[in-house]
C-alpha positions as a LaTeX table, in Angstrom:
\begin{tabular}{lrrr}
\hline
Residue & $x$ (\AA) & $y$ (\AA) & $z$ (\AA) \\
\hline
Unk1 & 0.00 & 0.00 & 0.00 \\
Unk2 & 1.19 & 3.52 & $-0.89$ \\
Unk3 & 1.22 & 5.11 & 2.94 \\
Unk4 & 2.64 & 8.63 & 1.34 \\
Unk5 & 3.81 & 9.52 & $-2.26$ \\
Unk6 & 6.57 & 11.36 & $-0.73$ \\
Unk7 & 8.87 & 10.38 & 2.44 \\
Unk8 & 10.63 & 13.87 & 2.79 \\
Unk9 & 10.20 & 17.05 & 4.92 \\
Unk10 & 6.83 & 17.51 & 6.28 \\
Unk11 & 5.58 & 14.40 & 4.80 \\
Unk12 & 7.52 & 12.24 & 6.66 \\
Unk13 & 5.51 & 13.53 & 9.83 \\
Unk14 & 2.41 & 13.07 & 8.48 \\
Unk15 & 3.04 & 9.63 & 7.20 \\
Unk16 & 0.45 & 7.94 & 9.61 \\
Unk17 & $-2.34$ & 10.55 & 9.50 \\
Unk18 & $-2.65$ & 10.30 & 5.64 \\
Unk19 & $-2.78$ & 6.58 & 5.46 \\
Unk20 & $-5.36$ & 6.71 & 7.97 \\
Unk21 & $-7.34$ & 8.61 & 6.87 \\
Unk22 & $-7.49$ & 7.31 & 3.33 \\
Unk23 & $-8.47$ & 4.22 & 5.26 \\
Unk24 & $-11.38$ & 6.10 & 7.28 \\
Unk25 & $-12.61$ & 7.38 & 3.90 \\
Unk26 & $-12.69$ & 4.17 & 2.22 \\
Unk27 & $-15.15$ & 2.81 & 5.47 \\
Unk28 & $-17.30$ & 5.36 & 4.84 \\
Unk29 & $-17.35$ & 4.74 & 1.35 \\
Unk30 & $-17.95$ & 0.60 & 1.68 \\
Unk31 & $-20.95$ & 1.47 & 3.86 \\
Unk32 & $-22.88$ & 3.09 & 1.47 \\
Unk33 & $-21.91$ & 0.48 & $-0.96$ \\
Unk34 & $-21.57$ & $-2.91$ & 0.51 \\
Unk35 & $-23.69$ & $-5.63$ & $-1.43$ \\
Unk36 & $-23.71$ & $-3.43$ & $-4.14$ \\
Unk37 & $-22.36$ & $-4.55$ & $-7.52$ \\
Unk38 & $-19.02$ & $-3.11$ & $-7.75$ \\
Unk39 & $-16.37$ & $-2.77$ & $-10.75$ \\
Unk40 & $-13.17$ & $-4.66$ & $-9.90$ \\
Unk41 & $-11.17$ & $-3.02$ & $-13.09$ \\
Unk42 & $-11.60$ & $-6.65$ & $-15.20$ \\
Unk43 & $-14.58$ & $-7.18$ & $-16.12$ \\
Unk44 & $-15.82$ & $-10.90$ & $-16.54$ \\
Unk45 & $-14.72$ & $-13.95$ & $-14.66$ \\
Unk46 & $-16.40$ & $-15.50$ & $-12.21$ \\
Unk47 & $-17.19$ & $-14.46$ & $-8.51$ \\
Unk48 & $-15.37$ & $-16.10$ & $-5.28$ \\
Unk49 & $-15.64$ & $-14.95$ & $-2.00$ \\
Unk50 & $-12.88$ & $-15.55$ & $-0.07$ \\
Unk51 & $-13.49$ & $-17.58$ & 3.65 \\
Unk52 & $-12.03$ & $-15.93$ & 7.30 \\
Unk53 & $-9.33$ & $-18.07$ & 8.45 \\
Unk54 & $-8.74$ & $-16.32$ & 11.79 \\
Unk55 & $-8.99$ & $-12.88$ & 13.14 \\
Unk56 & $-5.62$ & $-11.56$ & 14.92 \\
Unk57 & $-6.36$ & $-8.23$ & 15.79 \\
Unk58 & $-9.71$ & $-6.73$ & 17.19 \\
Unk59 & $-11.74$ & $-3.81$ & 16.07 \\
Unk60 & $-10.42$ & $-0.66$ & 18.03 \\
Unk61 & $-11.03$ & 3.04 & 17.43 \\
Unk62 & $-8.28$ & 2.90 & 14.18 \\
Unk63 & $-8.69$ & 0.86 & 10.83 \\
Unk64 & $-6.09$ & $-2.06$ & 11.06 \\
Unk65 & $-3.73$ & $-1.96$ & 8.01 \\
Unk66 & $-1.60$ & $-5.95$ & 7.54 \\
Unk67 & 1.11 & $-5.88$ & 4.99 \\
Unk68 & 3.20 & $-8.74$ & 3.93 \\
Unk69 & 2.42 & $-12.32$ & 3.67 \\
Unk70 & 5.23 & $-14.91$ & 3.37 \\
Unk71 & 5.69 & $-18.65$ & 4.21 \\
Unk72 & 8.85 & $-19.27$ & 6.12 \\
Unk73 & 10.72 & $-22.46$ & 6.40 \\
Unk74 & 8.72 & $-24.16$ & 8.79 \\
Unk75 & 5.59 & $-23.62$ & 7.35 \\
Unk76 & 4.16 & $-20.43$ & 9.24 \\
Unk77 & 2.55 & $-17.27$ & 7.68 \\
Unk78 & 4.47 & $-13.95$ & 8.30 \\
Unk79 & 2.77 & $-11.11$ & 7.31 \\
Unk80 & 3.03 & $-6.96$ & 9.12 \\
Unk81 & 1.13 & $-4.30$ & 11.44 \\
Unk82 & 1.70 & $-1.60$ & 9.42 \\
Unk83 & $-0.09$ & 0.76 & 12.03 \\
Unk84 & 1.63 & $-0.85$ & 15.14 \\
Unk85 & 2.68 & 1.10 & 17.67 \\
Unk86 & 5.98 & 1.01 & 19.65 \\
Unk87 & 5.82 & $-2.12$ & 21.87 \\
Unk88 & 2.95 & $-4.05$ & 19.52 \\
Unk89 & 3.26 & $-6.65$ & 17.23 \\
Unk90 & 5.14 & $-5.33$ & 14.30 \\
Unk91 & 5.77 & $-8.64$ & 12.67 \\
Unk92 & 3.27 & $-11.72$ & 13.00 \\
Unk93 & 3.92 & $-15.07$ & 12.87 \\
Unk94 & 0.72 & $-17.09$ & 12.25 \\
Unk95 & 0.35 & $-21.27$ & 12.04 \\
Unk96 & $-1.93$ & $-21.60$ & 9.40 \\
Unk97 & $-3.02$ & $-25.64$ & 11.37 \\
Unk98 & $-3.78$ & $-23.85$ & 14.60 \\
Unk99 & $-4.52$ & $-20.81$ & 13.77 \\
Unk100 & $-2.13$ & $-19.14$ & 16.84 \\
Unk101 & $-0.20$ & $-16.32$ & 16.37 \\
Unk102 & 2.69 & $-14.70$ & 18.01 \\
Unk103 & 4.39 & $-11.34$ & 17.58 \\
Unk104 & 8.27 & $-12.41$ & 16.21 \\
Unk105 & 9.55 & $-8.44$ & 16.02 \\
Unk106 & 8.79 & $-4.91$ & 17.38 \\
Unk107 & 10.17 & $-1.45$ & 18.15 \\
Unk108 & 9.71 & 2.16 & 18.62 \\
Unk109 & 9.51 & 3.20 & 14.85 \\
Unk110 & 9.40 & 0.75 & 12.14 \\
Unk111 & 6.59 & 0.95 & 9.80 \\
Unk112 & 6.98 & $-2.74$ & 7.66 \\
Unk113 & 5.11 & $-2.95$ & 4.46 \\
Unk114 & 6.57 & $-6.27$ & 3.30 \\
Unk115 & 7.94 & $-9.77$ & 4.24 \\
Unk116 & 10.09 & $-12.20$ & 2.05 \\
Unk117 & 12.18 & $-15.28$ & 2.77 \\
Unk118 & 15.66 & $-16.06$ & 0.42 \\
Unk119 & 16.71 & $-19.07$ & $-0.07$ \\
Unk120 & 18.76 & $-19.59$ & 3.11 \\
Unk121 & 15.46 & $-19.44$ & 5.04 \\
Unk122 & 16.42 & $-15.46$ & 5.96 \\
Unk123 & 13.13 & $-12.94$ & 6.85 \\
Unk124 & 13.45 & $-9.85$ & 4.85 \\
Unk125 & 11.58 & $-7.19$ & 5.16 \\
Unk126 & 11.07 & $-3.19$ & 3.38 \\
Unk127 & 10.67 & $-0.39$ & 6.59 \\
Unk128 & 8.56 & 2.34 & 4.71 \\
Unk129 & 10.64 & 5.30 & 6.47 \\
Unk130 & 14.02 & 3.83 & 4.31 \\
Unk131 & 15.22 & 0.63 & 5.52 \\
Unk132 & 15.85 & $-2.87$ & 4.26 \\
Unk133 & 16.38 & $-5.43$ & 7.13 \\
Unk134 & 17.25 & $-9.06$ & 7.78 \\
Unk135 & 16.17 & $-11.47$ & 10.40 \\
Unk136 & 15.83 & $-15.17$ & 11.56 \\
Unk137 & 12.31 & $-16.53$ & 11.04 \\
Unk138 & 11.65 & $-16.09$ & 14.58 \\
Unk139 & 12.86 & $-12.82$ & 14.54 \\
Unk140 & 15.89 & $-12.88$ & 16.26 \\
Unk141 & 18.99 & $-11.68$ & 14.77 \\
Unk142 & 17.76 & $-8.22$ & 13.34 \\
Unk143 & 19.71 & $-6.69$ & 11.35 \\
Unk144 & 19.28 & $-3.41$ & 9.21 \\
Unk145 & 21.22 & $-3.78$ & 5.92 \\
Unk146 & 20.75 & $-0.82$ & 3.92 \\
Unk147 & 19.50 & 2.72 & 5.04 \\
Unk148 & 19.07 & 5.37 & 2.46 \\
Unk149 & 17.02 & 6.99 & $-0.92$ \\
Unk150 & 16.57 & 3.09 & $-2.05$ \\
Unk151 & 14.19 & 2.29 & 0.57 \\
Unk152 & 12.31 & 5.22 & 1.19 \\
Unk153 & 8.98 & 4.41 & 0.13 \\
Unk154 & 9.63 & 0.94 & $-0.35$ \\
Unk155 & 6.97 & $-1.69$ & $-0.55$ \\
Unk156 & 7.42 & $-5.65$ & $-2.08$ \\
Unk157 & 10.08 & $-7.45$ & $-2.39$ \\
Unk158 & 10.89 & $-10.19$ & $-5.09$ \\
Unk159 & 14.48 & $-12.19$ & $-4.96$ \\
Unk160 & 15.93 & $-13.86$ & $-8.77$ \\
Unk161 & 17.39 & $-16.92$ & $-8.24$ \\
Unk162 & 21.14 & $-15.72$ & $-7.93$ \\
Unk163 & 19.56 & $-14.19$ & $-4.50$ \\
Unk164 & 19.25 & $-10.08$ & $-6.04$ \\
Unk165 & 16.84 & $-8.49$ & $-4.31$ \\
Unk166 & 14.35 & $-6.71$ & $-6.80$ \\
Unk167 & 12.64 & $-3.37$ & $-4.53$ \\
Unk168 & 9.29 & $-1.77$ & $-5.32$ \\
Unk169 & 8.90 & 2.14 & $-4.58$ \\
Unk170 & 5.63 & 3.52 & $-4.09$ \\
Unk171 & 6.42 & 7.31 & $-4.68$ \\
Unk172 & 4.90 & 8.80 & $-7.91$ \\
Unk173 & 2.00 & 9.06 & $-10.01$ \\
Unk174 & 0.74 & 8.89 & $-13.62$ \\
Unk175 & 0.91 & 12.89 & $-13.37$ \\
Unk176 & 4.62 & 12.64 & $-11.83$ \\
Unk177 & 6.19 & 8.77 & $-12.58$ \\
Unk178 & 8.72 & 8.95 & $-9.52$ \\
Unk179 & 8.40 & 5.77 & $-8.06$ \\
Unk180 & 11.05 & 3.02 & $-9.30$ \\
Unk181 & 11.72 & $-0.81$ & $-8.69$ \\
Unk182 & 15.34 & $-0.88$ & $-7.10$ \\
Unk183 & 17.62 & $-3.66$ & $-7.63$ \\
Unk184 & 19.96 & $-5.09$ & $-4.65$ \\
Unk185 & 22.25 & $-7.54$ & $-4.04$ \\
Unk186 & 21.96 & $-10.96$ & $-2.08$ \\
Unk187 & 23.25 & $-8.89$ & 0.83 \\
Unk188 & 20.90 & $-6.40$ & 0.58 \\
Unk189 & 23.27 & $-3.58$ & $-0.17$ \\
Unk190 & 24.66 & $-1.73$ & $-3.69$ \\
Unk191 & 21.49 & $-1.07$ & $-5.06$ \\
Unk192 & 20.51 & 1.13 & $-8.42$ \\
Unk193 & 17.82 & 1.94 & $-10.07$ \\
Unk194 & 16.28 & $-0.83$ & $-12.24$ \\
Unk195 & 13.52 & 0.83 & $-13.88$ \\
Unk196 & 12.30 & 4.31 & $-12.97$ \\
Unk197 & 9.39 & 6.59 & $-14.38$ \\
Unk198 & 6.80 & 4.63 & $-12.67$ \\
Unk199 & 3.32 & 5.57 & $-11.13$ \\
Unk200 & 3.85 & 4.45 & $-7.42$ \\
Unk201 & 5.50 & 0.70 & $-7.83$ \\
Unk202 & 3.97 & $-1.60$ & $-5.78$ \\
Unk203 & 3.51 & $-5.29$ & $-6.27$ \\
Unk204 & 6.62 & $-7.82$ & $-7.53$ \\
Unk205 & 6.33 & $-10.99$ & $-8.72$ \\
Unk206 & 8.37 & $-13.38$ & $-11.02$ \\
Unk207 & 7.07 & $-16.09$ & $-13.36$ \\
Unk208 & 7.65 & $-19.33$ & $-12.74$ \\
Unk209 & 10.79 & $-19.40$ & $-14.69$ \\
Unk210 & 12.53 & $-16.34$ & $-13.41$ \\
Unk211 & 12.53 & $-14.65$ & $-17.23$ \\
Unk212 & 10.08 & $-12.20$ & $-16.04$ \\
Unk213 & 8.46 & $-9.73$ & $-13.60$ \\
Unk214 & 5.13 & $-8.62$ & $-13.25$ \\
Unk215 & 4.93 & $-5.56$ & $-11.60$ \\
Unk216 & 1.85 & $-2.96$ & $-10.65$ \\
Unk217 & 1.16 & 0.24 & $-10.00$ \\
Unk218 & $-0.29$ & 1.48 & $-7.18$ \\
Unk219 & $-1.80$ & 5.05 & $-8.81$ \\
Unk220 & $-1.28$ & 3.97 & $-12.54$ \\
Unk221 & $-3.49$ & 0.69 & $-12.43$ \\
Unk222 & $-1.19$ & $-0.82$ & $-14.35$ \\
Unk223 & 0.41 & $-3.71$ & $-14.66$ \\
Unk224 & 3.92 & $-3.88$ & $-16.51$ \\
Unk225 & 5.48 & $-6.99$ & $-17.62$ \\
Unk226 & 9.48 & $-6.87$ & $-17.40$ \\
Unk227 & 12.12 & $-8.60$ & $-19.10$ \\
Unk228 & 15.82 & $-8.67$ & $-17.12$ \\
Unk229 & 18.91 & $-8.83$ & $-19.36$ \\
Unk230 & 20.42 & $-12.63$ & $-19.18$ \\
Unk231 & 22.42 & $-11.60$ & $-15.97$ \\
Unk232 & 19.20 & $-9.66$ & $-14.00$ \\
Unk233 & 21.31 & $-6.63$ & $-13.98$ \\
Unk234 & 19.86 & $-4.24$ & $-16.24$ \\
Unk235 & 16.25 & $-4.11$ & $-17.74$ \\
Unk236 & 15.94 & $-5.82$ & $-21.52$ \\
Unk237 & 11.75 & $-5.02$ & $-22.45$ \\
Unk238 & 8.71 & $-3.72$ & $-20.44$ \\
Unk239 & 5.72 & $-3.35$ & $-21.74$ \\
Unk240 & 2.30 & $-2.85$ & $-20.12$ \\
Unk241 & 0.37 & $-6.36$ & $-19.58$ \\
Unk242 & $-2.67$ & $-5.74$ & $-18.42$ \\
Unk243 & $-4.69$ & $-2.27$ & $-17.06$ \\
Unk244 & $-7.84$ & $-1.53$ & $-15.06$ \\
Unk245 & $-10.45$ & 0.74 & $-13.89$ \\
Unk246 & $-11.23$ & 0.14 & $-10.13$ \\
Unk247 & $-12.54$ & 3.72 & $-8.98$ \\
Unk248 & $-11.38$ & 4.27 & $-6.16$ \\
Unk249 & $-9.37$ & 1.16 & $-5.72$ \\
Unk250 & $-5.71$ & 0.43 & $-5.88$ \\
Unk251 & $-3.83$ & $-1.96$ & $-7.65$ \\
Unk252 & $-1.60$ & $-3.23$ & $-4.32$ \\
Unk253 & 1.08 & $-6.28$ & $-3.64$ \\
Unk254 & 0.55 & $-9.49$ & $-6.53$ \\
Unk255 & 1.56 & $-12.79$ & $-6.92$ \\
Unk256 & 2.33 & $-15.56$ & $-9.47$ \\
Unk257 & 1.32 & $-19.25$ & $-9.10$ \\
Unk258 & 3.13 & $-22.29$ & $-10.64$ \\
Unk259 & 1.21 & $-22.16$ & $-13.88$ \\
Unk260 & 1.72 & $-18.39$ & $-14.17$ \\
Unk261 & $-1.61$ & $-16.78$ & $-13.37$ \\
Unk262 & $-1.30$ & $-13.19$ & $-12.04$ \\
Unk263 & $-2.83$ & $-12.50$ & $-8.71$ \\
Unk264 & $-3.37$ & $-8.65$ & $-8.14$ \\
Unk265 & $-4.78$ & $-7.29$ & $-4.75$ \\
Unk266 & $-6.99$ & $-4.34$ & $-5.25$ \\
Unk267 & $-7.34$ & $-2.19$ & $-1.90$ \\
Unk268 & $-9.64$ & $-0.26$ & $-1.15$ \\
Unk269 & $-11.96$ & $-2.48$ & $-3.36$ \\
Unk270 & $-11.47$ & $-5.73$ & $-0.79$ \\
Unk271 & $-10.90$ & $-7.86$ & $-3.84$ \\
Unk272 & $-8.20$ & $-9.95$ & $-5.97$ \\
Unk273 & $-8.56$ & $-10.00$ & $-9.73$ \\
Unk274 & $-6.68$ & $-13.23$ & $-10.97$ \\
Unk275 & $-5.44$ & $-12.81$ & $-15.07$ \\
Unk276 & $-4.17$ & $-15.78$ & $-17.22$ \\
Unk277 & $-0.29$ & $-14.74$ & $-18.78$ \\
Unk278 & $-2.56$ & $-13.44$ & $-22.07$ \\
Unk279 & $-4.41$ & $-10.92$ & $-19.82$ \\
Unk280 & $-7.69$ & $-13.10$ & $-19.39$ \\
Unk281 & $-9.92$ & $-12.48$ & $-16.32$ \\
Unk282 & $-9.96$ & $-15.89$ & $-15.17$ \\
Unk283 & $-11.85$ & $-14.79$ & $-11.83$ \\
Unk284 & $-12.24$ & $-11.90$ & $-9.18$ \\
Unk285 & $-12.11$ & $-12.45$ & $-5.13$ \\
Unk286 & $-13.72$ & $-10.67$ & $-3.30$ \\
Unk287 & $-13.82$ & $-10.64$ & 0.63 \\
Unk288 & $-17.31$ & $-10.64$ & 2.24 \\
Unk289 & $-18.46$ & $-7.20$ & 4.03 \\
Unk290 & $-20.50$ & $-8.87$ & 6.90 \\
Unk291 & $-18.48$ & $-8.14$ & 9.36 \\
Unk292 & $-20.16$ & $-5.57$ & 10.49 \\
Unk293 & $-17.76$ & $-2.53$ & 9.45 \\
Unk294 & $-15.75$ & $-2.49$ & 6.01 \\
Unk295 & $-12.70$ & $-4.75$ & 5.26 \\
Unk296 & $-11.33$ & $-3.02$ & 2.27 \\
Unk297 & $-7.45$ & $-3.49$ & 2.87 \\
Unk298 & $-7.00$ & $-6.54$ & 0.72 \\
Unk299 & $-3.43$ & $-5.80$ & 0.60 \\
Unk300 & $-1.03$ & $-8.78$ & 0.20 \\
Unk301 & $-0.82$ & $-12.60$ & $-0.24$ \\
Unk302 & 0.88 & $-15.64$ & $-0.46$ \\
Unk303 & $-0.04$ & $-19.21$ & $-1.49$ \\
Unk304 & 1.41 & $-22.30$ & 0.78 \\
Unk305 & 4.23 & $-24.05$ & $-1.01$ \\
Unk306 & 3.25 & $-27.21$ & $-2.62$ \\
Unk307 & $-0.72$ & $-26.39$ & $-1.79$ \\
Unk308 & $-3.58$ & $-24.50$ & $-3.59$ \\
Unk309 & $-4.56$ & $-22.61$ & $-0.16$ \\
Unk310 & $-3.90$ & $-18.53$ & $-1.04$ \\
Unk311 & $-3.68$ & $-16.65$ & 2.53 \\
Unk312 & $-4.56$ & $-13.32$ & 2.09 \\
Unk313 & $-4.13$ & $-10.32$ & 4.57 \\
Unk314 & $-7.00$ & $-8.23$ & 5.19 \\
Unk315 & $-7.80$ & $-4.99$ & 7.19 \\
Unk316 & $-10.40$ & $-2.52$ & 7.91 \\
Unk317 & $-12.30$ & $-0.79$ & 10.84 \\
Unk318 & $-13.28$ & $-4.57$ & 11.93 \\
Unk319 & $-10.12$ & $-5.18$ & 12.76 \\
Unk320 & $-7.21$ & $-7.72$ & 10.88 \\
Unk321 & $-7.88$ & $-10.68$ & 9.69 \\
Unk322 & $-6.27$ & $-13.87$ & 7.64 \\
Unk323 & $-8.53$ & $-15.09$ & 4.58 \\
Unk324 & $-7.68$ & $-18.11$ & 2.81 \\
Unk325 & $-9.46$ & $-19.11$ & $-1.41$ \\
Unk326 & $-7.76$ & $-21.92$ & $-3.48$ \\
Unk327 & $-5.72$ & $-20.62$ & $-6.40$ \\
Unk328 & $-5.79$ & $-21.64$ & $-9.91$ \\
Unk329 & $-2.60$ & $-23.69$ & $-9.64$ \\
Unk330 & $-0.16$ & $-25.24$ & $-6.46$ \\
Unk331 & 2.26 & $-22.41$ & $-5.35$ \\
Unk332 & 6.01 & $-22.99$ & $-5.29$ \\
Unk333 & 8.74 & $-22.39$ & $-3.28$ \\
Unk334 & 10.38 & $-19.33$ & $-4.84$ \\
Unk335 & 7.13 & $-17.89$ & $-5.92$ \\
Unk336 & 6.73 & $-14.19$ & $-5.02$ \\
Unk337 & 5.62 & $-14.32$ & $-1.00$ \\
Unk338 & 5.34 & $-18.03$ & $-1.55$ \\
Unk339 & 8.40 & $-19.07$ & 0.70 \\
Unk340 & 11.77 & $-19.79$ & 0.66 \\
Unk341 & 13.46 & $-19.16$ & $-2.60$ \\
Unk342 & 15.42 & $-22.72$ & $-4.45$ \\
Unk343 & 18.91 & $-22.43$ & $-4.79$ \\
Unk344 & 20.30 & $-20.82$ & $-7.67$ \\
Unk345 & 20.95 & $-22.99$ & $-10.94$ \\
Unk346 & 24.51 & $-23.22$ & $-12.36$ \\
\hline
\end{tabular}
C-alpha cells in the first residue's frame, strides 16, 4: 500500500495521518456500498468470496492496516502491522493448522510494508521510512542492511534466483512517474535503479521461470510486464500487460502461481482480480463485508508451497484478519511471498 507519495520534509511527519485517513474514507465509502455490484477493473470472470481463516487483531477506534504475507521455512505465515505502535506486534507469525499467532519483532519506529524469505530461510523485510532489514524466522537476529534513498517508500520485495533483491517504490504518479523498482544484491546492499518513471510501484512478482516480472502500480493501475537482461542486472523489455479501472481502488502487492496466473490485490476495493499470462480475467475475489464494518485493505498474499490454499491479509475498521481461497494452480517455493526461494541454478 502507498502510505505517502513522498517520504521527505513535512511528509515524513504526516506519514500515519494520511494513510489513515485514506483508510477512514474508504469505510465510509464501503458502507454506502456494501452488497452493491461493484467494478473490480476486469470485467468478466467468475465471482469467489474468499473464507475468514482467523482474526488476529480486534476492532479498536483505528482501521487495522496488515502488509506482507510470506511462508517461512517451517511452514508459518508472516505477514506486518503496518499501524503498530511502539511495543505491539510489528511482525506476526501465524500457524496456518492452529490458527495461533505470536508477535516475532517490534520497536519504537518501524513501519513494515513487506515480508520475504531467500533461499537460506532469511526474513526480509522493506521499513517504509528507508530501511531494508534481515532477520531469523523467529525474529531474532535483526539486522538493518541498507539505510538510504533506495528504501524510502519501499513496498514488495521479489528475490531472482542468484539471491538479487528486486525493490518496489511507491512514490509517484501517472501525473509525476517517480516511483522506481530498485535492484539489490543478495546482501541487501549496492542497489541502483532498475527501472524508474513509474506511477507508485507496488507489487513484484516473477514467473515461474525467473525470465520475467510482473509488476503494478499502485496510482497507474497498471500492470507492466518486465524482461531482465540474461544476468538480471539491467532491464531488456517492459511493456504494459494488463490495465484496469477500479474507482477508487488500488492496484496493491501481486503474486504468481506455478502455472503463471497473475494474482493482483486491489485495496480499497477488498478484492483480488486473478489474469491468465494473455491478460484473461480468469476470476475476481472478493472478501465478504458482513463483518459488520468495512474490510477493504486486501493488501497482500501468499499461497502455501506445494498447496492450492492462497492466505490473504486483510484490514479494515473490523479489525485484521487472515482469509484463505484456493488458487488456480499449487504455489512454489520461490514464488513471489510463496516461501523460501530454491537455490540458484549453475
Amino acid at each position: 500500500m502507498n502510505l505517502n507519495t513522498q517520504l521527505n520534509g513535512s511528509g515524513r511527519g504526516r506519514l500515519f495521518l494520511v494513510a489513515i485517513a485514506v483508510l477512514a474514507t474508504t469505510a465510509l465509502v464501503a458502507v454506502a456500498t456494501a452488497g452493491a455490484a461493484k467494478k473490480g477493473g476486469g470485467g468478466g470472470g467468475k465471482i469467489v468470496y474468499a473464507k475468514k481463516l482467523t482474526r488476529i487483531l480486534p476492532q479498536g477506534s483505528e482501521p487495522v492496516l496488515f502488509e506482507g504475507g510470506a511462508f517461512g521455512p517451517e511452514g508459518n505465515f508472516v505477514f506486518a502491522n503496518v499501524f503498530a505502535k511502539a511495543g505491539e506486534p510489528k511482525l506476526i507469525s501465524l500457524n496456518p493448522a492452529t490458527r495461533k499467532w505470536k508477535s516475532i519483532h517490534t520497536d519504537k519506529t518501524g513501519a513494515y510494508t513487506s515480508t520475504q524469505f531467500d533461499d537460506k530461510g532469511n526474513l526480509w523485510v522493506t521499513d517504509f521510512t528507508g530501511k531494508i532489514d534481515v532477520m531469523k524466522p523467529d525474529g531474532s537476529g535483526f539486522k538493518t542492511t541498507y539505510s538510504g534513498k533506495f528504501a524510502e517508500a519501499s513496498d514488495d520485495i521479489a528475490f531472482d534466483r542468484q539471491g538479487n533483491m528486486f525493490v518496489t517504490n511507491t512514490d509517484g504518479t501517472p501525473f509525476e512517474p517517480t516511483g522506481e523498482v530498485a535492484l539489490f544484491d543478495s546482501q541487501g546492499q549496492n542497489p541502483k535503479t532498475f527501472l524508474g518513471g513509474l506511477a507508485a510501484a507496488n507489487g513484484i512478482s516473477f514467473t515461474p521461470d525467473y525470465s520475467r516480472l510482473w509488476v503494478s502500480e499502485y496510482q497507474g493501475q497498471r500492470e507492466l510486464l518486465l524482461t531482465p537482461s540474461k544476468d538480471h542486472r539491467s532491464l531488456a523489455e517492459a511493456q504494459v500487460g494488463m490495465h484496469g479501472s477500479p474507482g477508487i481502488g488500488h492496484w496493491d502487492s501481486n503474486m504468481v502461481d506455478s502455472a503463471g496466473n497473475i494474482y493482483q490485490c486491489v485495496n480499497e476495493d477488498g478484492e483480488i482480480l486473478v489474469w491468465n499470462e494473455h491478460g484473461e480475467l480468469q476470476e475476481t475475489v472478493k472478501i465478504k463485508q458482513n463483518l459488520g464494518a468495512p474490510e477493504m485493505s486486501a493488501t497482500n498474499l501468499a499461497i502455501k508451497p506445494g498447496t492450492k490454499t492462497v492466505y490473504v491479509v486483510v484490514g479494515g475498521k473490523a479489525g485484521g484478519f487472515v482469509y484463505t481461497f484456493p488458487a488456480l494452480a499449487k504455489g512454489y517455493a520461490g514464488g513471489s511471498n510463496g516461501g523460501s526461494q530454491p537455490p540458484a541454478t549453475k
